[in-house]
Residue frames as qw, qx, qy, qz and C-alpha x, y, z in Angstrom:
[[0.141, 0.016, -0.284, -0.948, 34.32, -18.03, -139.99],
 [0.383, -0.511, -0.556, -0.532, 31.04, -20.16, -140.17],
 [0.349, -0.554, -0.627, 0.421, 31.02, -20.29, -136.07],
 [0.074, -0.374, -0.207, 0.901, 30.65, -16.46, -136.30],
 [0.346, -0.069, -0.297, -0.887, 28.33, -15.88, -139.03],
 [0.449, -0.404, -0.767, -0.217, 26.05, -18.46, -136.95],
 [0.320, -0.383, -0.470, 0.728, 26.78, -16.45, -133.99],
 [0.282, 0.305, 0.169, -0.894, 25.21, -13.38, -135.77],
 [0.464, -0.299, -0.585, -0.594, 22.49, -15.12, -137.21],
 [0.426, -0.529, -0.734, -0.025, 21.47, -16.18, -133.72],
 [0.171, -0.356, -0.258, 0.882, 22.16, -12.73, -132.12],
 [0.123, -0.042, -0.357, -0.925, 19.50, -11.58, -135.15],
 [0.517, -0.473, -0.702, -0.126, 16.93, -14.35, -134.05],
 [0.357, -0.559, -0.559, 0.497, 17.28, -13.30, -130.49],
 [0.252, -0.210, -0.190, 0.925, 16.77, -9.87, -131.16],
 [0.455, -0.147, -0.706, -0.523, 14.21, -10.51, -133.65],
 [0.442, -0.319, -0.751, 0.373, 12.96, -12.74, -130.53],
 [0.299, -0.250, -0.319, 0.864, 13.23, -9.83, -128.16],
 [0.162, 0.228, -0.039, -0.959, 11.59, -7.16, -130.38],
 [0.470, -0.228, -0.715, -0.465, 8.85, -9.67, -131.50],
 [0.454, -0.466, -0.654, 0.386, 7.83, -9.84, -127.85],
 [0.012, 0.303, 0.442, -0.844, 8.18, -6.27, -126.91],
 [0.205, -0.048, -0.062, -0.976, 5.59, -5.47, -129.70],
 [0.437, -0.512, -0.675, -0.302, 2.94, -8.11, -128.39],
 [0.354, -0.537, -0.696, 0.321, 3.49, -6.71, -125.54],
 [0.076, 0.023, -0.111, -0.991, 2.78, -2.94, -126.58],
 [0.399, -0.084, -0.455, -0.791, 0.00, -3.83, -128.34],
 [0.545, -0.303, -0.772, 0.123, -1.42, -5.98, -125.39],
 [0.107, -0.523, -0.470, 0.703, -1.59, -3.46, -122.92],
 [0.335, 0.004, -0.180, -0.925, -3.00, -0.63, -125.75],
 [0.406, -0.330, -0.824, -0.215, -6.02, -3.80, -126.11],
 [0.473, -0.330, -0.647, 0.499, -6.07, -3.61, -122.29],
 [0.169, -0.185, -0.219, 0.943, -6.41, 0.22, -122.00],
 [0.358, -0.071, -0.482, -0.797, -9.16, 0.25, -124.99],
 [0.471, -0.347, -0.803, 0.110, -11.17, -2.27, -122.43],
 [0.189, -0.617, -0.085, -0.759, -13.56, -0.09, -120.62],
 [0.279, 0.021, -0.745, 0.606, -13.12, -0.21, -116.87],
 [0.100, 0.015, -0.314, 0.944, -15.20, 1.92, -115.92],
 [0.147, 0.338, 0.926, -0.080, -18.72, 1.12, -115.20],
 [0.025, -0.426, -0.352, -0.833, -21.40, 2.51, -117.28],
 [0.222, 0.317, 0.512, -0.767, -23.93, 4.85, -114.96],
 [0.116, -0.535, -0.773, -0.320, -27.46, 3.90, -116.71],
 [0.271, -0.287, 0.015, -0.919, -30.73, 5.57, -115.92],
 [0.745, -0.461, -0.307, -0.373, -32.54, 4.38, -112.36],
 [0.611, 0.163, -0.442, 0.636, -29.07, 4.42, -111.17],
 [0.251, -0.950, -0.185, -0.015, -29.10, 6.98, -108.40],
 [0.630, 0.284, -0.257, 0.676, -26.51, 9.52, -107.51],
 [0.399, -0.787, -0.334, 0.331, -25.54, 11.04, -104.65],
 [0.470, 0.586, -0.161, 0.640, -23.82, 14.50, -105.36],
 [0.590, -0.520, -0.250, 0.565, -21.90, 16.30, -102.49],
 [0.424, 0.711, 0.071, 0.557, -21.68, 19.98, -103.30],
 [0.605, -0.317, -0.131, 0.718, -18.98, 21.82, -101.16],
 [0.192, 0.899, 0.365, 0.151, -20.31, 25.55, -101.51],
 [0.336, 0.415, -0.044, 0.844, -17.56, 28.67, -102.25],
 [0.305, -0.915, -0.161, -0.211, -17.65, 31.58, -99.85],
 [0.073, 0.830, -0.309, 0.459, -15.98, 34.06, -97.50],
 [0.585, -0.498, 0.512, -0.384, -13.91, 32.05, -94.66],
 [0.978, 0.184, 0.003, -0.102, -14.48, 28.44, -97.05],
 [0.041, -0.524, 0.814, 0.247, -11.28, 26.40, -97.34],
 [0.962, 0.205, 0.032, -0.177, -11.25, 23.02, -99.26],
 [0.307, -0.559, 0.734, 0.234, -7.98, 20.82, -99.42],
 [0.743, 0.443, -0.358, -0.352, -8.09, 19.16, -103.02],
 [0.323, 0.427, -0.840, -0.084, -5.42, 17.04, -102.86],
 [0.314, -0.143, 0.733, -0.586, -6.55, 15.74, -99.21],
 [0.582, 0.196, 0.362, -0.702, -9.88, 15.13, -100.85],
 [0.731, 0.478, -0.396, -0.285, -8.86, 13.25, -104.10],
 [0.431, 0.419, -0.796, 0.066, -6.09, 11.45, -102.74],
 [0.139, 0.219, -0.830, 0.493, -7.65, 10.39, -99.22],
 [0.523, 0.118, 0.358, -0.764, -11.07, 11.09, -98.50],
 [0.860, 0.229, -0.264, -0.371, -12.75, 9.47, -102.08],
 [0.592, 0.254, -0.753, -0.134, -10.87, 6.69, -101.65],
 [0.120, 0.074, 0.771, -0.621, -11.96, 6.05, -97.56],
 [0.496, 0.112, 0.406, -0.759, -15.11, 6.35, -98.63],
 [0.437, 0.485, -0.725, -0.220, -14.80, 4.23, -101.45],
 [0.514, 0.143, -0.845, -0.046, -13.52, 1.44, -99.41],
 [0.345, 0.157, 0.589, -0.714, -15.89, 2.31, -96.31],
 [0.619, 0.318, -0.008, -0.718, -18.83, 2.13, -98.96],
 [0.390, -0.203, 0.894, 0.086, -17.49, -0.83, -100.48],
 [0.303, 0.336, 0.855, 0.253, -19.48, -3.17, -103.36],
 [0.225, 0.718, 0.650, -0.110, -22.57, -0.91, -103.74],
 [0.094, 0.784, -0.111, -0.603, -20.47, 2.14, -104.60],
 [0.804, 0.275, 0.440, 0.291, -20.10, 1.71, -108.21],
 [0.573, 0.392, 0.072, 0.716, -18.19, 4.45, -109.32],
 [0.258, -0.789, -0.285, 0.480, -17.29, 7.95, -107.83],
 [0.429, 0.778, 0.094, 0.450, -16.53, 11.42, -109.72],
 [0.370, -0.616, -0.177, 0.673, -14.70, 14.83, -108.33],
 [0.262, 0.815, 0.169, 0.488, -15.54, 18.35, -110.22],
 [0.382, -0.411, -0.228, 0.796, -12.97, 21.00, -108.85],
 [0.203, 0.885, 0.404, -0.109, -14.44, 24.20, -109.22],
 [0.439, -0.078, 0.213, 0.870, -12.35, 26.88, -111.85],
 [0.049, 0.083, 0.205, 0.974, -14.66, 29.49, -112.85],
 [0.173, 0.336, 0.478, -0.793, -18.31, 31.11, -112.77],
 [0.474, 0.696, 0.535, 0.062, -20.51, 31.96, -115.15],
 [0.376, 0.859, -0.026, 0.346, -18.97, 34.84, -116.50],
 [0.688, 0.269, -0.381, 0.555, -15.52, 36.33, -115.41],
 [0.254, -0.660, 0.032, -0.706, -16.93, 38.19, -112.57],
 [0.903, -0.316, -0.046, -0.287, -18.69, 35.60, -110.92],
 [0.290, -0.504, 0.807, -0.107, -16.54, 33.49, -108.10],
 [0.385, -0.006, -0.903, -0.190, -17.16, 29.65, -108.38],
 [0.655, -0.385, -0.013, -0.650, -20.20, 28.69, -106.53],
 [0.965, -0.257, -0.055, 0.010, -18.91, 25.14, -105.34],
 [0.164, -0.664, 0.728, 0.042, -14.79, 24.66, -104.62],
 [0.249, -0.088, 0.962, -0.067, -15.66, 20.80, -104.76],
 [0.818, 0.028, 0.103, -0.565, -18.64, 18.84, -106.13],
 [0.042, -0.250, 0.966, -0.050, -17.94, 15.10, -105.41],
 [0.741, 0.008, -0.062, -0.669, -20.43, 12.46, -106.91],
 [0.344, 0.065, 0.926, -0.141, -21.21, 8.48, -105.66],
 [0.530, 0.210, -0.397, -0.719, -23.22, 6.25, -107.72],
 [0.396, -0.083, 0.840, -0.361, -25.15, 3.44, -106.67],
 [0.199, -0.279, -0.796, -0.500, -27.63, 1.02, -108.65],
 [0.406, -0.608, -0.646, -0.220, -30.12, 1.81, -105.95],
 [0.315, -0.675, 0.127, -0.656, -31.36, 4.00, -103.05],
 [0.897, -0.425, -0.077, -0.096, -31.51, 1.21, -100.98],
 [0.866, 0.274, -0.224, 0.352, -27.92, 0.44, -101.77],
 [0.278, 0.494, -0.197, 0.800, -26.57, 3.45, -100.73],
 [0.729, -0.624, 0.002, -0.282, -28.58, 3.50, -96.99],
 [0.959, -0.267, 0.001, 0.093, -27.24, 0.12, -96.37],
 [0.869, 0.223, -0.090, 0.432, -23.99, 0.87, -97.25],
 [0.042, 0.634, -0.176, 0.752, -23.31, 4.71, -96.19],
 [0.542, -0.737, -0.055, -0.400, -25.32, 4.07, -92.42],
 [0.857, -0.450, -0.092, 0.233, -22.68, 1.54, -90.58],
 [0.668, -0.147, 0.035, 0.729, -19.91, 3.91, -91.73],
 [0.089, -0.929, -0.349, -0.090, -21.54, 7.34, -91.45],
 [0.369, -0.913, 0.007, 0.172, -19.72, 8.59, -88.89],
 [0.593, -0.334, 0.351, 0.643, -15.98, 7.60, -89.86],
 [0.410, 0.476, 0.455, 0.631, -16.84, 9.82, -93.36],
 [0.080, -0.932, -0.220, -0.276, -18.43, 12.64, -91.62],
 [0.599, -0.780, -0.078, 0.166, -15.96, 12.51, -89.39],
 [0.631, -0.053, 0.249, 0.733, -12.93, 12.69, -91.92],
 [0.207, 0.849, 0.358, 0.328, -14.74, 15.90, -93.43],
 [0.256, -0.953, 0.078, 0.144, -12.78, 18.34, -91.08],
 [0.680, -0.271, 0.416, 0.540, -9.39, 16.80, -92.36],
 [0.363, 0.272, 0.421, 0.786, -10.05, 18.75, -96.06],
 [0.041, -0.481, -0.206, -0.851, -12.47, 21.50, -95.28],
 [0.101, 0.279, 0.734, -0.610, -15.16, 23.39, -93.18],
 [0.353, 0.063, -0.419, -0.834, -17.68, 23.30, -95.33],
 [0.603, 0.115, 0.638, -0.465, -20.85, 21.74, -94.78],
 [0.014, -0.084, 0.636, 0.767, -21.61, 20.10, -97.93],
 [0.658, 0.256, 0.081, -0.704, -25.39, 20.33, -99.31],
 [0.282, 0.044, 0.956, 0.063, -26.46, 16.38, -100.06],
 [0.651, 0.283, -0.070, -0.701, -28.52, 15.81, -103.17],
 [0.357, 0.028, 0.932, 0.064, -29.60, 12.37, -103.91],
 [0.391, 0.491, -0.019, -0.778, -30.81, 11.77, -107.04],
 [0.826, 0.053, 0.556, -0.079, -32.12, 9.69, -109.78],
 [0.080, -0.285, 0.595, 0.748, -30.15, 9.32, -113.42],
 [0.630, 0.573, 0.262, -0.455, -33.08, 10.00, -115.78],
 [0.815, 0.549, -0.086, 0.161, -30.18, 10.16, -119.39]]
């Protein structure tokens, strides 16, 4: 009789054990998640946006462009890119109006310079993946973050 009630006292420890562990380790990754990854975009930063203009004849392949393109260019662009965006376009300005962009896809660099040096030795393999999600030229605005 006592070997079994020591048997379930240590089947209560170990479970006790068990469920003391899974909730540090809940509440260790929520910590982890509340940790901001994501680098802050300041003002003198610069951004390039990439706007990917609607029309008659336009295709754009989202997925192509989220799941393959930003991230080639990404690791083509390496260090200096500090963070990239993707706006898919869903509506106009009023319910008439088409969308004016399908796509607007934004890079962020601490500097103008950065973004030269880092976009010019790998130009071509980015322009050149551009036919794999659309035919769109895209209009290039480079700009500075003011707020």
């Amino acid at each position: 009789m006592m070997i079994i009630k020591n048997l379930k006292q240590q089947n209560m420890k170990l479970k006790n054990t068990i469920l003391l562990l899974g909730v540090l380790l809940i509440f260790g990754s929520c910590q982890e998640k509340n940790v901001t990854t994501t680098p802050k975009i300041e003002p003198g930063m610069v951004k390039v946006t990439l706007l990917y203009a609607n029309g008659a004849g336009k295709t754009f392949d989202m997925d192509y462009y989220a799941s393959t393109h930003m991230p080639l260019v990404a690791r083509l662009l390496g260090d200096p890119l500090i963070k990239y965006e993707i706006d898919k376009g869903v509506a106009g300005r009023t319910p008439e109006d088409s969308i004016p962009f399908l796509a607007i896809g934004y890079l962020y660099f601490d500097a103008l310079e950065d973004y030269r040096a880092a976009f010019g030795p790998v130009a071509g393999e980015i322009v050149g993946d551009i036919p794999n999600f659309t035919n769109i030229q895209p209009v290039v605005q480079i700009s500075e973050i003011i707020e």
